[in-house]
LOMARTI-249064 format. One line per field, with one value per residue: residue number from 1; x, y, z of N, C-alpha, C, O in turn. Coordinates in pm, whole numbers, padded with zeros to 5 digits. Atoms other than C-alpha are relative to their C-alpha. Layout:
N
nr [NUM_...]
n.u [X_...]
n.v [Y_...]
n.w [Z_...]
ca.u [X_...]
ca.v [Y_...]
ca.w [Z_...]
c.u [X_...]
c.v [Y_...]
c.w [Z_...]
o.u [X_...]
o.v [Y_...]
o.w [Z_...]
REM end
This chain:
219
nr [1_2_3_4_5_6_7_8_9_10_11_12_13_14_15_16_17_18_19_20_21_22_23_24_25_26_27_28_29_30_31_32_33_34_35_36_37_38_39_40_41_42_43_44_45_46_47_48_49_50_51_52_53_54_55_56_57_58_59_60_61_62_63_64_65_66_67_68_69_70_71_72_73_74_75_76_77_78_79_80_81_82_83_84_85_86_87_88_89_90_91_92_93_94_95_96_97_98_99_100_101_102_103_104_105_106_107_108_109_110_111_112_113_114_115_116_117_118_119_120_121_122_123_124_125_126_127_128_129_130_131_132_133_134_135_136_137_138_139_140_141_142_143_144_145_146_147_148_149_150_151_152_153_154_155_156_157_158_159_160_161_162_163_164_165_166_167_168_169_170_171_172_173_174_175_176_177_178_179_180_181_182_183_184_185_186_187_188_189_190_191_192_193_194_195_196_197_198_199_200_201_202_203_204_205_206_207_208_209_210_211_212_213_214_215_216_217_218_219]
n.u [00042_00121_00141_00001_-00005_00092_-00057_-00089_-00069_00035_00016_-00102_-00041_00054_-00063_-00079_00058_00015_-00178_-00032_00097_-00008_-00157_-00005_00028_00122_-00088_-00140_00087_00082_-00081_-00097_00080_-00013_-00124_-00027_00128_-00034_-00087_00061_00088_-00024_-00023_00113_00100_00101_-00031_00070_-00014_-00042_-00101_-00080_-00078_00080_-00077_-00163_-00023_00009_-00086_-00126_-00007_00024_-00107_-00136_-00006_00043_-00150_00015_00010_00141_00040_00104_00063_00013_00094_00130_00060_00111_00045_00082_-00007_-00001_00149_00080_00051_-00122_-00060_-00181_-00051_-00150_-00070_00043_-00111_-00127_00009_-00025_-00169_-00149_00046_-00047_-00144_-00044_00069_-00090_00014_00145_-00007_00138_00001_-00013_00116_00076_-00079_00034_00150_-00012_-00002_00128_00099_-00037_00059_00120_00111_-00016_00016_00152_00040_00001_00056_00115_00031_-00041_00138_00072_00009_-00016_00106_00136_00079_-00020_-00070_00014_-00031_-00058_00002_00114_-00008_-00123_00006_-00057_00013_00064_00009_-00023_00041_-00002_00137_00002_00060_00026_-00049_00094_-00014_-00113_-00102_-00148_00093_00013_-00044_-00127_-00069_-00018_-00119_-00093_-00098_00106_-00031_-00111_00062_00078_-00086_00007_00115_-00016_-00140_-00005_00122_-00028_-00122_00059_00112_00007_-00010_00150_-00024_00033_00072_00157_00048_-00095_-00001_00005_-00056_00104_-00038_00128_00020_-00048_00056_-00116_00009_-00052_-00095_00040_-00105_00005_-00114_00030_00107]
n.v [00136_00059_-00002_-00184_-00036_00085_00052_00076_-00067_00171_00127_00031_-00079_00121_00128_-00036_00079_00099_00074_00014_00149_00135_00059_-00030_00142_-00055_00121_-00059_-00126_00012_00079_-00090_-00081_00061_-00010_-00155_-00035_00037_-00070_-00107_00098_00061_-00023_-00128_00025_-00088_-00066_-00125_00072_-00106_-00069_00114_00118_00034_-00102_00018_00150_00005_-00065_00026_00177_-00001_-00071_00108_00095_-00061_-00024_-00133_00017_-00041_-00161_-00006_-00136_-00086_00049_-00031_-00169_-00023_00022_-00114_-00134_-00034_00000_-00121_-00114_-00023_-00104_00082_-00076_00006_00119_00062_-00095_00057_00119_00033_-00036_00104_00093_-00019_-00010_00140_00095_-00019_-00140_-00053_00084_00079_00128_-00024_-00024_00151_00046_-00042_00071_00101_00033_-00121_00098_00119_-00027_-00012_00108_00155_-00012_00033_00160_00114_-00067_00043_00125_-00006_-00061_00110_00129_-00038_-00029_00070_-00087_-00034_-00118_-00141_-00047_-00088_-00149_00015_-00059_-00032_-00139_00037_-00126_00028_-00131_-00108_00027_00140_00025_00076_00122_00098_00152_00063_00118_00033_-00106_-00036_-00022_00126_-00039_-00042_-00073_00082_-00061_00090_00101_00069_00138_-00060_-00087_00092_00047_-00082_00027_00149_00071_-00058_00085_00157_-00009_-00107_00123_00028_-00125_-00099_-00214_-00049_-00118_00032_-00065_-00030_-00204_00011_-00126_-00069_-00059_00032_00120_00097_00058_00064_-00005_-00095_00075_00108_00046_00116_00050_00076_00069]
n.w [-00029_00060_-00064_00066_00152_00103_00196_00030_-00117_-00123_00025_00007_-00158_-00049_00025_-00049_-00117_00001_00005_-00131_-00073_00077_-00118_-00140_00021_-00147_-00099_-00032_-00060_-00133_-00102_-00074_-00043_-00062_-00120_-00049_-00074_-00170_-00048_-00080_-00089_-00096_-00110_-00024_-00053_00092_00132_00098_00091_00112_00037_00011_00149_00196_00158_00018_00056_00180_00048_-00040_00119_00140_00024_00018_00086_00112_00018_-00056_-00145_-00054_00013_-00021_-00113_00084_00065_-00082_00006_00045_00044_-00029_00078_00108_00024_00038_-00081_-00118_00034_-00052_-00108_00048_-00034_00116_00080_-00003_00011_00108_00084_-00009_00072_00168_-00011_-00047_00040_00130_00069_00010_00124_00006_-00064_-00173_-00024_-00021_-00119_-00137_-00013_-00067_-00128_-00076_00001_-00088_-00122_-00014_00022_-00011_-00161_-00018_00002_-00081_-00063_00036_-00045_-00109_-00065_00007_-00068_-00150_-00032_00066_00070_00136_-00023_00095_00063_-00016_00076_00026_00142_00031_00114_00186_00073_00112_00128_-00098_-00130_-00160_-00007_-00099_00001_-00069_00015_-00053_00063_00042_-00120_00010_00114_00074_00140_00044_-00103_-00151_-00057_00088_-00146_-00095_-00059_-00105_-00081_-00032_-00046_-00106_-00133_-00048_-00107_-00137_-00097_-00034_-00080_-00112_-00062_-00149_-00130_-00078_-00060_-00132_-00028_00039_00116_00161_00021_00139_00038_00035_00146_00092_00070_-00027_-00136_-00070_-00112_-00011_-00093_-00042_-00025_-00025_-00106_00038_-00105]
ca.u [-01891_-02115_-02442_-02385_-02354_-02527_-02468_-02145_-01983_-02178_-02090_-01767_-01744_-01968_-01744_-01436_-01624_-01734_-01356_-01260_-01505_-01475_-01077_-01236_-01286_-01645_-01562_-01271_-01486_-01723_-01432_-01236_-01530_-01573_-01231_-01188_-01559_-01410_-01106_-01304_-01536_-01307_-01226_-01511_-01800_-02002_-02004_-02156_-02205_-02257_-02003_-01718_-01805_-02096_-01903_-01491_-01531_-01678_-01470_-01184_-01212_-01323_-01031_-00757_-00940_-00936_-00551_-00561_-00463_-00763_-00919_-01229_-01173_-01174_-01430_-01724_-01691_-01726_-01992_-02145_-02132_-02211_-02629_-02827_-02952_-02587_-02386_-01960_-01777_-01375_-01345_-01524_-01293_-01003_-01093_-01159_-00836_-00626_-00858_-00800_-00440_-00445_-00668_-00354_-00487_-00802_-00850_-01217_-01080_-00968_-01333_-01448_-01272_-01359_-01740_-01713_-01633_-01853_-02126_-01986_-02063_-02359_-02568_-02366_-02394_-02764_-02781_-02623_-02741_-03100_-03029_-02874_-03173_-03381_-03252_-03242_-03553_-03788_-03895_-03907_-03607_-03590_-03515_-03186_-03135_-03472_-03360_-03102_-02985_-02952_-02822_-03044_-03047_-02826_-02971_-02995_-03307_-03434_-03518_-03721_-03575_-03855_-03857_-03555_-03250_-02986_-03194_-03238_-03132_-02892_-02793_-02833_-02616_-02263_-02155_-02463_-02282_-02000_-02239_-02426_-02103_-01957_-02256_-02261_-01935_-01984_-02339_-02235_-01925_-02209_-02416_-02482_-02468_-02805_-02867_-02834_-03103_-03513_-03546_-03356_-03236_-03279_-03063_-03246_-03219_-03482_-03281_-03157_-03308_-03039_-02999_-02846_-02670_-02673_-02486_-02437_-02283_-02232_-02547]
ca.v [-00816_-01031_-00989_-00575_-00676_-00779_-00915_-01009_-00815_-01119_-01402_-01326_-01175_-01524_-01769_-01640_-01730_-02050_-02146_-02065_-02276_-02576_-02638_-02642_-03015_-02992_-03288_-03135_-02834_-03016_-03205_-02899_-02726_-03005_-03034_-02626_-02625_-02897_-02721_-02447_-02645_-02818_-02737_-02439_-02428_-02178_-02063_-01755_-02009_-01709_-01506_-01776_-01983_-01985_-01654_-01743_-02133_-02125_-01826_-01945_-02315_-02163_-01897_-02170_-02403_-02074_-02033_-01772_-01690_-01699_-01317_-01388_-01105_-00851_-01034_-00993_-00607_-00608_-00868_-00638_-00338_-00500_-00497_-00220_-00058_-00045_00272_00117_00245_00330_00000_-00167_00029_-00071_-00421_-00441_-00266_-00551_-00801_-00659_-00652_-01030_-01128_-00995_-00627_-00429_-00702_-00893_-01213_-01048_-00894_-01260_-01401_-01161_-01239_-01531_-01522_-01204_-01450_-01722_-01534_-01393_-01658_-01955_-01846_-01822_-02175_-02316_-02067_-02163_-02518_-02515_-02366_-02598_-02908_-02777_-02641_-02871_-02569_-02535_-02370_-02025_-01930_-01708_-01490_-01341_-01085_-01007_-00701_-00746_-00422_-00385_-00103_00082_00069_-00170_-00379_-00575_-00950_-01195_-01541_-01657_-02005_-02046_-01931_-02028_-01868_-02006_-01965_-01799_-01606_-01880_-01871_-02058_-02208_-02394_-02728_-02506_-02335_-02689_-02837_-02606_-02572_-02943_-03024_-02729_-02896_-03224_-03117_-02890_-03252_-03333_-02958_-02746_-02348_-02217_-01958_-02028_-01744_-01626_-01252_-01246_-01009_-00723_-00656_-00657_-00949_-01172_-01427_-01567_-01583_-01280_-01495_-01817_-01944_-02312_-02561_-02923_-03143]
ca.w [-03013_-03205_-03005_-03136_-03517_-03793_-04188_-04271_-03901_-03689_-03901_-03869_-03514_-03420_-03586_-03392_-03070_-03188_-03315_-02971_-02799_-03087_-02887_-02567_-02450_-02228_-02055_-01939_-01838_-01600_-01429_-01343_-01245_-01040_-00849_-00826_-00622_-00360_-00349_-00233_-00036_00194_00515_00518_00731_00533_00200_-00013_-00306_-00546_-00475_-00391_-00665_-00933_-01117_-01004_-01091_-01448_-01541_-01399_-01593_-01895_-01902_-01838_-02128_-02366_-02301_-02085_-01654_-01390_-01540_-01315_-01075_-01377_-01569_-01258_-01227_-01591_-01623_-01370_-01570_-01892_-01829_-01997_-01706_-01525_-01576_-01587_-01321_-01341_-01164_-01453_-01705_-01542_-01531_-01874_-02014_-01848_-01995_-02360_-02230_-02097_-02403_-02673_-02740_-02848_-03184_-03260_-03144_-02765_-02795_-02874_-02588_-02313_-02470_-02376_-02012_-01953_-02077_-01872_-01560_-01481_-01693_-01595_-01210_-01273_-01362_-01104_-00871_-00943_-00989_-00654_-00469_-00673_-00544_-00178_-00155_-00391_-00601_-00978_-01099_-01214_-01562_-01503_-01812_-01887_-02209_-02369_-02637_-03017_-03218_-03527_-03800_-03522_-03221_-02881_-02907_-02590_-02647_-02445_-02393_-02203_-02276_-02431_-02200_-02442_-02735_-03090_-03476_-03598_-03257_-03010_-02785_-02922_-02537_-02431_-02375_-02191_-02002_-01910_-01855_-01582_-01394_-01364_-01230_-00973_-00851_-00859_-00611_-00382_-00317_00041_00153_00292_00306_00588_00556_00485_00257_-00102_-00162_-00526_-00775_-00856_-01217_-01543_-01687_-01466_-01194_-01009_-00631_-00477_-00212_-00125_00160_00204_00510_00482_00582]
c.u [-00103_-00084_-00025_-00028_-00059_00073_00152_00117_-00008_00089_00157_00072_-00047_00068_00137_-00017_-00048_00152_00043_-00083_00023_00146_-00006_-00060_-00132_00010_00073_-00059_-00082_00088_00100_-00071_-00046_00104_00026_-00119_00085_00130_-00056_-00036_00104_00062_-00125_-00127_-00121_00035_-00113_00014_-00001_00134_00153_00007_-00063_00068_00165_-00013_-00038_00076_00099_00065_-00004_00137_00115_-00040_00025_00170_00072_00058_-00130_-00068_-00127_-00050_00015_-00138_-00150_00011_-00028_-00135_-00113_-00070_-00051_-00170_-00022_-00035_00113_00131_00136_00068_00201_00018_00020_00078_00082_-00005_00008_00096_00046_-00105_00014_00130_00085_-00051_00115_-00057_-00157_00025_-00190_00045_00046_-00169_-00081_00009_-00032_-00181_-00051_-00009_-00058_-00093_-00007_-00035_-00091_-00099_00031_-00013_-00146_-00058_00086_-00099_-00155_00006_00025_-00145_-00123_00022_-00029_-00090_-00156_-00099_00002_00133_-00002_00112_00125_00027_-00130_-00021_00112_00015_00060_00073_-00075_-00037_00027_-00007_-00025_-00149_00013_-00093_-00037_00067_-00126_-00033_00099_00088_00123_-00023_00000_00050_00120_00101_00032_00116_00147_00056_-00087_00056_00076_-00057_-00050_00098_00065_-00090_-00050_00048_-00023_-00165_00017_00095_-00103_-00082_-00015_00010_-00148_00030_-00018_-00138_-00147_-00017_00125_00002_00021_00056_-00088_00072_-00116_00024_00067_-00082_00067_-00021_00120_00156_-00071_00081_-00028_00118_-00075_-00095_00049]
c.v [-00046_00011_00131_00013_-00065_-00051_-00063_00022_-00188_-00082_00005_00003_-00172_-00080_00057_-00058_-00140_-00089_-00004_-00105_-00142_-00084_-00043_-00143_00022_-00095_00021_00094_-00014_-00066_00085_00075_-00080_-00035_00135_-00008_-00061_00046_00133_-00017_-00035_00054_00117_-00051_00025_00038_00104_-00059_00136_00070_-00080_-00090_-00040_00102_-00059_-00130_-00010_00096_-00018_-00112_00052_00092_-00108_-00102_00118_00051_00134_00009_-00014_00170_-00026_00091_00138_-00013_00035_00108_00030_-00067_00068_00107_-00023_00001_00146_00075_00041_00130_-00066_00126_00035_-00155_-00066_00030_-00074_-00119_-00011_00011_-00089_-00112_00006_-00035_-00190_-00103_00020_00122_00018_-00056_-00084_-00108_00024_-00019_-00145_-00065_00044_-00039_-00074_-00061_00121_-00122_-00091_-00029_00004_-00131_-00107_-00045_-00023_-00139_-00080_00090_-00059_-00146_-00059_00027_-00056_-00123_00018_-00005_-00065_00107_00004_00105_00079_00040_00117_00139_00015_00087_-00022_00140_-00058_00138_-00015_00150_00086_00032_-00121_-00035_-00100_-00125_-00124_-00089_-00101_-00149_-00069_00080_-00012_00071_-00094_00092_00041_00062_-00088_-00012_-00153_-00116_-00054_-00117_00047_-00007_-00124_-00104_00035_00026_-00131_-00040_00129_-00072_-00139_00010_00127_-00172_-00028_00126_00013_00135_-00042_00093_-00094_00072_00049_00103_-00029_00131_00065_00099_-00087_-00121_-00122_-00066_-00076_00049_00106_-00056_-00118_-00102_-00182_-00094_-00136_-00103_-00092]
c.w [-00102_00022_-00094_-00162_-00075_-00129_00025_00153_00076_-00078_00034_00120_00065_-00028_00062_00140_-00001_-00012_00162_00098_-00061_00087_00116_00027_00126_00064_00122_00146_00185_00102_00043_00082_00128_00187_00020_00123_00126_00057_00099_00159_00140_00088_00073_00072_-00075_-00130_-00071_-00140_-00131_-00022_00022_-00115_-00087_-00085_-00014_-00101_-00133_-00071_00019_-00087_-00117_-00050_-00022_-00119_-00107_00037_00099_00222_00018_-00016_00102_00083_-00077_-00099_00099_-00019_-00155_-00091_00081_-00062_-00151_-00031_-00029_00091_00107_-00049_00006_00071_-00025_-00007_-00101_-00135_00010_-00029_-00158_-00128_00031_-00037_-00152_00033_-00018_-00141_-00184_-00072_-00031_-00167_00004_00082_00183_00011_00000_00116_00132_-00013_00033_00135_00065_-00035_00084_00130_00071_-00043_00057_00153_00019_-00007_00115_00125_00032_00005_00109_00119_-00018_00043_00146_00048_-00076_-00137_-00104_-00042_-00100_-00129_00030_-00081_-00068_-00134_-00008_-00089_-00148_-00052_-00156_-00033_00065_00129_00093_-00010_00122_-00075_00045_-00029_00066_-00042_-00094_00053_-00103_-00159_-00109_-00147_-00041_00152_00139_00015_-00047_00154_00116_00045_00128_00086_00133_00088_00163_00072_00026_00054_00112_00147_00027_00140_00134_00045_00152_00097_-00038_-00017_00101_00028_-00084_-00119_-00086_-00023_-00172_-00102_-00072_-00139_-00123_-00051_00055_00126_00077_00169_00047_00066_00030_00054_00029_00147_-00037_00090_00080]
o.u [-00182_-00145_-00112_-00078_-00095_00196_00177_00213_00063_00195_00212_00182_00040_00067_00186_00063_-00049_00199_00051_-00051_00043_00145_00092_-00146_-00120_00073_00055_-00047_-00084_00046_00190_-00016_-00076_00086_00080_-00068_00120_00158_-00014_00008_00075_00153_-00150_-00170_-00213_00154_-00232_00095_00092_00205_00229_00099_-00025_00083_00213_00017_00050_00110_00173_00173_00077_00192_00171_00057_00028_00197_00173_00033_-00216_-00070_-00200_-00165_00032_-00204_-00244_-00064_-00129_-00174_-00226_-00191_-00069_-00209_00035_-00030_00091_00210_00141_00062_00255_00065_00131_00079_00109_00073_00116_00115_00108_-00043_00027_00170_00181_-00021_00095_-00049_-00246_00101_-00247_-00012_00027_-00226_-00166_-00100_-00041_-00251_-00165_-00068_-00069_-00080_-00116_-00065_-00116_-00162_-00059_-00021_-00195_-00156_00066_-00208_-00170_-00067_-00026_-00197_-00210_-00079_-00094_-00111_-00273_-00200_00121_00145_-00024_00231_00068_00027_-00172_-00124_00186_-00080_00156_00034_-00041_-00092_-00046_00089_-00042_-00237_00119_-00200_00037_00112_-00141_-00101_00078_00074_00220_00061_00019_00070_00224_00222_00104_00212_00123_00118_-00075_00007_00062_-00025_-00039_00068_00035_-00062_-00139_00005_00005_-00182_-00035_00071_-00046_-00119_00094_00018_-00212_00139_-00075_-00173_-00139_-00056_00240_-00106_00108_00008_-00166_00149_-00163_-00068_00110_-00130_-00001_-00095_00230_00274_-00192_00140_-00141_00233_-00189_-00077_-00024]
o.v [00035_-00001_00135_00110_-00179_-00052_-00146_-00055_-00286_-00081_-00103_-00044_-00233_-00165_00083_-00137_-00194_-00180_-00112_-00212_-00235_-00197_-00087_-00182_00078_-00056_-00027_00090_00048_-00079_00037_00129_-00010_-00046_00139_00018_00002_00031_00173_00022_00019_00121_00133_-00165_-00052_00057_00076_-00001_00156_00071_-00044_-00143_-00119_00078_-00087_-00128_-00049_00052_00048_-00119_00007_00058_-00128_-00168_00062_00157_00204_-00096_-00006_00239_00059_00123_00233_00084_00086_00144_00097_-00022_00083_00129_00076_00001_00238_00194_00106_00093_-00134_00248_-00026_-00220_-00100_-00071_-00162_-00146_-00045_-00052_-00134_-00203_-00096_-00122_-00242_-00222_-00033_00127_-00062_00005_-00095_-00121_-00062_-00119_-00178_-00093_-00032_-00081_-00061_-00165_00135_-00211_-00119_-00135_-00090_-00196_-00185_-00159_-00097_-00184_-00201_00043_-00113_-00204_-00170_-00063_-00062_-00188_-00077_-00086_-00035_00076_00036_00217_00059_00061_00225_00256_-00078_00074_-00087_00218_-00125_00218_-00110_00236_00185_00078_-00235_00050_-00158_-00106_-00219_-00093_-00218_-00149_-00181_00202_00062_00049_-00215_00214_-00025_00046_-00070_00000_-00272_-00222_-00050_-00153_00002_-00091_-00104_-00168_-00033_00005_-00136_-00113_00084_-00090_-00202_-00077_00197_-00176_00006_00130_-00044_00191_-00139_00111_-00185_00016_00047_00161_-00104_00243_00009_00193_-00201_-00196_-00211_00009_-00174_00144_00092_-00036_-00133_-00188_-00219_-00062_-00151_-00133_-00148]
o.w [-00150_-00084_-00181_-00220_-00046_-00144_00112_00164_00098_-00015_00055_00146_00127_00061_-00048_00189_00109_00057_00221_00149_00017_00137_00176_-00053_00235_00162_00234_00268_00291_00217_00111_00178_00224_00308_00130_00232_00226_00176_00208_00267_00246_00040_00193_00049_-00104_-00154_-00065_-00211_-00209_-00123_-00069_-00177_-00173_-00205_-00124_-00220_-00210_-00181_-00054_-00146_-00197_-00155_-00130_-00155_-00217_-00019_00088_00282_-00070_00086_00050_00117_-00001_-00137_00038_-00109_-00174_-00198_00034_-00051_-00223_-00148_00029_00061_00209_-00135_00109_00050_-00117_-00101_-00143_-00205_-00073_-00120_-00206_-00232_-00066_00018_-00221_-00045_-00075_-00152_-00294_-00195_-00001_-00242_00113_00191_00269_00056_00083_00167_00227_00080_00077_00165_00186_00049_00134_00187_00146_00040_00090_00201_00105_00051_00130_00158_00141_00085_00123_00185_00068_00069_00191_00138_-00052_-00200_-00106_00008_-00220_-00106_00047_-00042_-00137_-00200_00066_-00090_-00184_00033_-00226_00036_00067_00192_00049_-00001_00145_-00134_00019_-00143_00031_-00145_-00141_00054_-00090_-00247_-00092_-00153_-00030_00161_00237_-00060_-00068_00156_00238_00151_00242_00170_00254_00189_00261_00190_00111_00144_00223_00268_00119_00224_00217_00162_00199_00219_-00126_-00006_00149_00145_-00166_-00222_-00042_-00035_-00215_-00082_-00150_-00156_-00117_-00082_-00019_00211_00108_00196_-00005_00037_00039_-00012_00061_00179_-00080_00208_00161]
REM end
């Protein structure tokens, strides 16, 4: 992946992921992300907004704009698995063989591709996640990805984002509109619901701040 490489590896591993994104109409993005949510949504009393539908719904949209089926129930176990302090499990394995499989083989541009919607997940859940919980509850909302990993002269380095979530320069991140997009059309299509619950189980991990669960019913 690009995040892993440096010199002439990145530029080339990074512009593979940007080509892929450049096709992708964001427009598009927030208005599917949009009608998938109330598809969800309707008829339901309750919902587990995380796990129902800040990781399926942006991976799901972004897969079908990047040419691809819904991979999003291969893509969570391994955007699970792909944090530094998480050991990968077979499951995670398996999942990700039929994602090389689904993405046209073990090639840079699969690896670009599944980068993509591993990224897509976790961070893009954190932002709605968070902005979700911030409208609800009146609170400031929480920064979701709080490092990340570079590789440099070999090794895994850890790097704050702290104030910048989608980072900056050369590495920032290539699918901030995406990202901004899709978690738009899914909050726009949550409007007029409430939690059910007073307090927030929060996922417990060094780099992420996202809401563990967070069920919702409509006000």
């Amino acid at each position: 992946m690009a995040r892993f490489s440096n010199g002439s590896d990145h530029v080339r591993r990074r512009a593979l992921a940007v080509d892929s994104l450049a096709q992708v109409d964001v427009d598009a993005l927030r208005e599917k992300a949009f009608a998938r949510t109330c598809r969800i949504m309707a008829g339901l009393d309750v919902v587990d907004v995380m796990a129902e539908i800040a990781r399926p719904v942006p991976v799901g949209v972004l897969a079908e704009a990047l040419g691809l089926p819904d991979v999003s129930a291969d893509v969570t176990p391994v955007a699970a698995a792909y944090h530094p302090h998480v050991t990968p499990g077979a499951d995670a394995e398996a999942a990700l063989g039929r994602l090389v499989a689904q993405c046209g083989g073990p090639t840079e541009l699969a690896a670009a591709r599944i980068g993509l919607l591993v990224q897509a997940c976790d961070a893009t859940a954190g932002l709605i996640g968070n902005g979700l919980s911030a409208s609800l509850t009146g609170k400031p909302a929480e920064q979701p990805v709080l490092r990340t990993r570079r590789r440099i002269g070999g090794e895994d380095v850890t790097v704050s984002l702290a104030g910048t979530p989608f980072g900056a320069g050369l590495r920032e991140c290539p699918g901030s509109r995406h990202a901004l997009a899709l978690a738009t059309g899914v909050l726009e299509a949550l409007r007029g619901f409430r939690l059910t619950e007073t307090e927030t189980t929060w996922v417990s991990s060094p780099n992420l701040r996202m809401p563990a669960v967070l069920r919702v019913t409509r006000g």
